[in-house]
N, C-alpha and C positions, 0 to 999 in steps of 0.2 A: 865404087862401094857405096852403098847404101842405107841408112838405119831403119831398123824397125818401129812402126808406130808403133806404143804403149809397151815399147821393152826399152829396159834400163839401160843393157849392155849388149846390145842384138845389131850384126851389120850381117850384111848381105852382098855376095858377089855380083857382078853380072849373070854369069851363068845359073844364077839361082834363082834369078828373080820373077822366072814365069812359074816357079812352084806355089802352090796353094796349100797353107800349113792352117792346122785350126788345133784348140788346146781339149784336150779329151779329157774326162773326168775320172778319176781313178776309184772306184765305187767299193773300195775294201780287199778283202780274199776272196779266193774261192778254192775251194779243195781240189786236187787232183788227186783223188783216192776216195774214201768216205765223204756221203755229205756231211753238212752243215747246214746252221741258219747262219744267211749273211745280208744284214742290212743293207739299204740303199742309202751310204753317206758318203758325201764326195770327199774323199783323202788323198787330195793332192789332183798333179794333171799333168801329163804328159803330150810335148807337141808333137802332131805329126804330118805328114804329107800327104796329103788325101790324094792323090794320082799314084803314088807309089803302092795304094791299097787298093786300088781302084775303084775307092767312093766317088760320088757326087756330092756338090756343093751341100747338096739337101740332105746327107748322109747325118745320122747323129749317135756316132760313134759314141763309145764308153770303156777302159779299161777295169782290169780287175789283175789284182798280184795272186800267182800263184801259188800254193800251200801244197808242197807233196810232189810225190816221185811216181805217181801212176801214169801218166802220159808224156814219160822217159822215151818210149818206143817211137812218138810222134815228133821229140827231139823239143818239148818241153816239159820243163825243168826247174823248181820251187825257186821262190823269183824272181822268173819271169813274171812280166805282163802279158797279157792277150788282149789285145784289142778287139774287141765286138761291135758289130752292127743287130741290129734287130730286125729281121725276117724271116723268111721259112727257108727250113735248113733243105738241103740236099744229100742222099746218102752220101756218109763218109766224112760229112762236115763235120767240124770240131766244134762243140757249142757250150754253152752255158746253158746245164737243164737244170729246173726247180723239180725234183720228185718230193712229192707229198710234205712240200713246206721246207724242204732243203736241198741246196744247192750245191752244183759239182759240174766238173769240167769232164765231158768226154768226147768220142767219138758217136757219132747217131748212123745209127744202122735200122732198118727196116726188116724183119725177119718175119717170114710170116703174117704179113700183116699188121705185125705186133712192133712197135719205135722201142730198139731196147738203147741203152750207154753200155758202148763195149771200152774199156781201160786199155793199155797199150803196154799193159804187161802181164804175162801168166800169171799171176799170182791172185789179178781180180777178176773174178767172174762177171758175165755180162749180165745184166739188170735189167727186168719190165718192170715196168710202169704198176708199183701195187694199187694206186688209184687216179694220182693226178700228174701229169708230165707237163713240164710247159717252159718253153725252151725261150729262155731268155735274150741271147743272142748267140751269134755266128762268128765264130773267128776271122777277124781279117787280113790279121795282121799277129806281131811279136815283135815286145822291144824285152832284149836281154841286156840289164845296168851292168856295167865294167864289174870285172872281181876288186880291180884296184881298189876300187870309191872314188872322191872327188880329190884324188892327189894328183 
């Protein structure tokens, strides 16, 4: 057993100790439904495993808690956290987009040419870009906190 540098209360087994953990910045909400403005202030930080997401050391992840029941279908759920990286998404990617100064969690689809956010439930329709799209990051990851709390 082993202790962690710079944690109070932090031990480590053997079988753990080739993991590579680093502490992610939790950057507010984000809607999964309608946008939002959502500033960039770090609200707390959540550690995680960077091989289990399969980042690199150079990776520089960021979470955001989620707000809302639109990407239910994707099996996230008001919150939750998403863990994001920042790069170019891939069709089908779950990302963090900025439309026209505000911010929302969707699905990025390609249609035509045209990058819309498709929602993960019937009820939202899918969305172009009315002027400016610009996609924040990329899902990597999902940390869902116990219903219990800290009991």
């Amino acid at each position: 057993i082993r202790r962690l540098a710079g944690k109070a209360r932090a031990v480590v087994f053997p079988e753990d100790m080739d993991r590579d953990t680093v502490d992610v910045p939790v950057f507010g909400l984000i809607p999964a439904g309608f946008t939002a403005d959502n500033p960039e202030i770090a609200d707390g930080k959540l550690t995680v495993d960077l091989r289990s997401m399969g980042l690199s050391h150079s990776a520089r992840p960021f979470a955001l808690r989620v707000r809302g029941d639109s990407m239910i279908g994707a099996h996230i759920i008001q919150g939750d956290y998403v863990i994001l990286e920042q790069r170019e998404p891939k069709a089908r990617d779950v990302v963090a987009a900025l439309l026209d100064g505000e911010s929302t969690l969707k699905r990025y689809i390609v249609e035509k040419g045209n990058p819309i956010r498709r929602a993960k439930i019937p009820k939202m329709p899918p969305r172009i870009p009315a002027r400016n799209l610009l996609i924040q990051g990329v899902m990597v990851g999902l940390f869902r906190p116990s219903p219990f709390g800290d009991k």
